[in-house]
C-alpha positions in Angstrom: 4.6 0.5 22.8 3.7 2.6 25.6 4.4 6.1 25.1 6.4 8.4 28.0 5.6 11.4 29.0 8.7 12.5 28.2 9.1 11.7 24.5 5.4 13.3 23.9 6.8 16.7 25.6 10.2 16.5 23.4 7.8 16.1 20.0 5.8 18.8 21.6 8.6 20.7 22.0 10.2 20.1 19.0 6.7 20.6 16.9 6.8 24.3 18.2 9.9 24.6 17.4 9.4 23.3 14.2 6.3 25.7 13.3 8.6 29.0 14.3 10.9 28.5 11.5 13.5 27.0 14.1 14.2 23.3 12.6 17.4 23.2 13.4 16.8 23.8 17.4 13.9 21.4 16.5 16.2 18.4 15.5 17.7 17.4 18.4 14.3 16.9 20.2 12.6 15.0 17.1 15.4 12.6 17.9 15.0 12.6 22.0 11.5 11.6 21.3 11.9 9.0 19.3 14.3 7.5 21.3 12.3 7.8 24.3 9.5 5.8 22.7 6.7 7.2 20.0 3.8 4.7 18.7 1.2 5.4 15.4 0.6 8.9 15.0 3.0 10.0 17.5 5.8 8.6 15.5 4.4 9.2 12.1 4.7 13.2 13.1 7.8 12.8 14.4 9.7 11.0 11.6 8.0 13.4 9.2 9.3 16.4 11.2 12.3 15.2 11.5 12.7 14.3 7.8 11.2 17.8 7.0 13.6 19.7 8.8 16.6 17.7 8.2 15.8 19.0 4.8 15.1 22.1 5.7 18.3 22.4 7.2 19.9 20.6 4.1 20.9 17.3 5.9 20.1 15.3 2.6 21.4 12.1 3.1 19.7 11.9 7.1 16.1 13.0 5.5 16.1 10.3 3.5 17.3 7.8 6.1 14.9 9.2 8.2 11.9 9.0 5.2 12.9 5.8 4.2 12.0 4.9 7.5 8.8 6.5 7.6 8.3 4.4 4.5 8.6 1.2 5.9 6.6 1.8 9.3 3.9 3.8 6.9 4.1 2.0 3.5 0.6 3.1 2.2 1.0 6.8 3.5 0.8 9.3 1.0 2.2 12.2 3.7 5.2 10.4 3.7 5.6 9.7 -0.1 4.9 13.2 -0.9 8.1 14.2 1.6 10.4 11.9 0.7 9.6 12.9 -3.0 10.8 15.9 -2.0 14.5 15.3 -0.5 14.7 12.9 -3.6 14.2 16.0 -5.9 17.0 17.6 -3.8 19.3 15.2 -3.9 18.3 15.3 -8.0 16.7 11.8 -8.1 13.8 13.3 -10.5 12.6 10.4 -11.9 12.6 8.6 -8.4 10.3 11.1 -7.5 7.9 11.2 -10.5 8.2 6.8 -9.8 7.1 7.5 -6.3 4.4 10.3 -7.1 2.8 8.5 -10.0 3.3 5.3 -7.5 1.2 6.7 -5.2 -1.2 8.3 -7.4 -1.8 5.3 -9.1 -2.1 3.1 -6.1 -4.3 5.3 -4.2 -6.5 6.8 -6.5 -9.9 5.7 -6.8 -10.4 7.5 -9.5 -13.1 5.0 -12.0 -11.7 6.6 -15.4 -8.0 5.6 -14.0 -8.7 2.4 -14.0 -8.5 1.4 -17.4 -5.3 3.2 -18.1 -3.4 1.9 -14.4 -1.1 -0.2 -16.1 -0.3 1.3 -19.0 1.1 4.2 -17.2 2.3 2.2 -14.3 4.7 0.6 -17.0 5.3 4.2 -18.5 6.2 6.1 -15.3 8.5 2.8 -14.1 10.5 3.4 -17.7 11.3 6.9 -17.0 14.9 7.3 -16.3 16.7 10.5 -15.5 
C-alpha cells in the first residue's frame, strides 16, 4: 500500500496530539489516517495510538477492537501484546492478561534456562482462570 501524504500528516497530527495529554482530540485523526491508507510501521503506530488513547479516554470495548487488530496484522509484536494486556486488565480479563503476558514471554524469550521449563508453565499459565 502506498501511503498518502495526507494520512502521514493526520498520524502526525494525531501523534502530537497524542504526546500533550490530548487523546481524545487525538482520536479522530488516528482514525482519518488509517482510513486514508497507513502500511508497516506507519500503521503499527497508529493502531497502537489509537488503542492507547481509546483507553485512555475509557473507550474499552473500541481499544480492544482496535488491539485485536493490531494483533492480527502484528501477531509476533510484543508492543502490541503488552497494550492490549492492558485494556484486558481494564475490562478485568486478569487471567487473559497474565495468558497473553506469559504468552509472549514464553514465546519470545530466548532465555537458555527457560527452555527446559517452557512447557510446563505454558500449561500452567493456560490453566489459570479468573
Amino acid at each position: 500500500m502506498v501511503e498518502s501524504s495526507s494520512a502521514l500528516s493526520a498520524l502526525t497530527e494525531a501523534l502530537s496530539l497524542d504526546a500533550a495529554g490530548r487523546e481524545k482530540q487525538a482520536i479522530p485523526l488516528y482514525r482519518l489516517a488509517l482510513a486514508r491508507g497507513l502500511a508497516n510501521e506507519d500503521l503499527h503506530t497508529a493502531l497502537i495510538g489509537l488503542g492507547s488513547s481509546l483507553r485512555t479516554v475509557g473507550n474499552t470495548p473500541a481499544a480492544i477492537t482496535t488491539l485485536r487488530k493490531a494483533r492480527r496484522l502484528f501477531p509476533r509484536d510484543l508492543v502490541v501484546v503488552m497494550f492490549l494486556a492492558l485494556v484486558h486488565y481494564d475490562a478485568g480479563q486478569r487471567d487473559l492478561v497474565i495468558r497473553q503476558l506469559s504468552d509472549a514471554l514464553l514465546n519470545e524469550s530466548t532465555q537458555p534456562r527457560l527452555t527446559r521449563y517452557r512447557r510446563v508453565l505454558a500449561r500452567k499459565y493456560h490453566a489459570l482462570r479468573g
